[in-house]
C-alpha positions in Angstrom: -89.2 -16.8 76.9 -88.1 -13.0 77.2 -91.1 -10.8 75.6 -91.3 -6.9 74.3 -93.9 -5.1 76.2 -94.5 -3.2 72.7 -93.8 -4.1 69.4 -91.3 -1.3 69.0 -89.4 -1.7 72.0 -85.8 -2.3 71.6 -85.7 -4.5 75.2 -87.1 -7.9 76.0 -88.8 -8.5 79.6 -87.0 -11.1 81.5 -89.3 -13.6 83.9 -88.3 -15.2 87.3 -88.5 -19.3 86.6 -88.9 -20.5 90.2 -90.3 -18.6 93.5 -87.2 -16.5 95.5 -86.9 -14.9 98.6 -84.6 -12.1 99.0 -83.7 -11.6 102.9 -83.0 -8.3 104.6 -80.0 -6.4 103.2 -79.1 -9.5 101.0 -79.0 -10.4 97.4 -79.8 -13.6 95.3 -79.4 -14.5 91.8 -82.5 -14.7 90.9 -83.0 -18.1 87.7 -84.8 -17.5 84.4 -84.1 -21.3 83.3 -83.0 -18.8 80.0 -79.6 -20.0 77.9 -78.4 -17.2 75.4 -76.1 -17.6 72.5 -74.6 -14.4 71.3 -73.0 -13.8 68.3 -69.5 -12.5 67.9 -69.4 -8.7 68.8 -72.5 -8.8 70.5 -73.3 -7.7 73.8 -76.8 -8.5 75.3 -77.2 -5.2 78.4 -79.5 -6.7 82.0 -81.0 -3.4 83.4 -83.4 -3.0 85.9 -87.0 -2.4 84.6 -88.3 1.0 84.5 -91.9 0.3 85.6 -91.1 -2.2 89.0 -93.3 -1.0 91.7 -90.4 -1.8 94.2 -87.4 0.3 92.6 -86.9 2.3 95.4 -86.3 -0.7 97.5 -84.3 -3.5 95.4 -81.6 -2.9 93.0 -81.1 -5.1 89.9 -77.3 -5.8 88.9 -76.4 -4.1 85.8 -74.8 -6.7 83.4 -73.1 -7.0 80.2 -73.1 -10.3 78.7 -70.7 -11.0 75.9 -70.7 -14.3 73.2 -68.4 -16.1 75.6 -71.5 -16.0 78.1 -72.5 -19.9 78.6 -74.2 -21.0 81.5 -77.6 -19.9 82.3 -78.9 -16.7 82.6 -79.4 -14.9 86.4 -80.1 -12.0 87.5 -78.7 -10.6 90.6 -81.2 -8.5 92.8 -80.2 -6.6 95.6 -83.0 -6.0 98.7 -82.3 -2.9 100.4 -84.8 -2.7 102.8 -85.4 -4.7 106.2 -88.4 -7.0 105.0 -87.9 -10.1 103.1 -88.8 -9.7 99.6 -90.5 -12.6 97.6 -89.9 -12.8 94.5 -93.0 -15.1 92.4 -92.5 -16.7 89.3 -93.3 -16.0 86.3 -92.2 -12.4 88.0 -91.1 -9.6 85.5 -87.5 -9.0 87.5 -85.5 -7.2 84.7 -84.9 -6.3 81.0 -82.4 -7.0 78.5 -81.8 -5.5 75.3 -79.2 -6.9 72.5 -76.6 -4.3 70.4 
């Protein structure tokens, strides 16, 4: 279940669900066993998350999600470095915020 870090934050923490590993120069889709319904004229925004010690190495996809949005939710990492990258779950991977 996506959490705020602070009650006043406007974004929600999104969790891997299962263990990943990332290869070398590859990406993955990365499951939060999530399912989000969005009402009309709604957008929900997937960013990469501010405070990851590995930003310099990975890049999360930027997303925009709109109502029409049905199957589960992923999120797409890249690994941009030559090591495997392993991804644990219950892993903070990204953020999403709702306008």
């Amino acid at each position: 279940m996506p959490t705020r870090r602070a009650p006043t934050s406007n974004v929600y923490d999104l969790r891997c669900a299962h263990d990943v590993v990332i290869h070398p120069y590859a990406q993955a889709i990365v499951p939060t066993d999530l399912w989000i319904t969005l009402p009309n004229q709604t957008v929900a925004i997937i960013s990469q998350c501010s405070d990851w010690k590995l930003t310099e190495v990975l890049h999360v996809q930027y997303t925009l999600i709109s109502a029409e949005h049905t199957p589960t939710l992923g999120i797409i990492i890249y690994n941009n470095t030559d090591k495997r990258l392993d991804i644990h779950r219950s892993r903070r991977i990204a953020q999403i915020e709702f306008r």
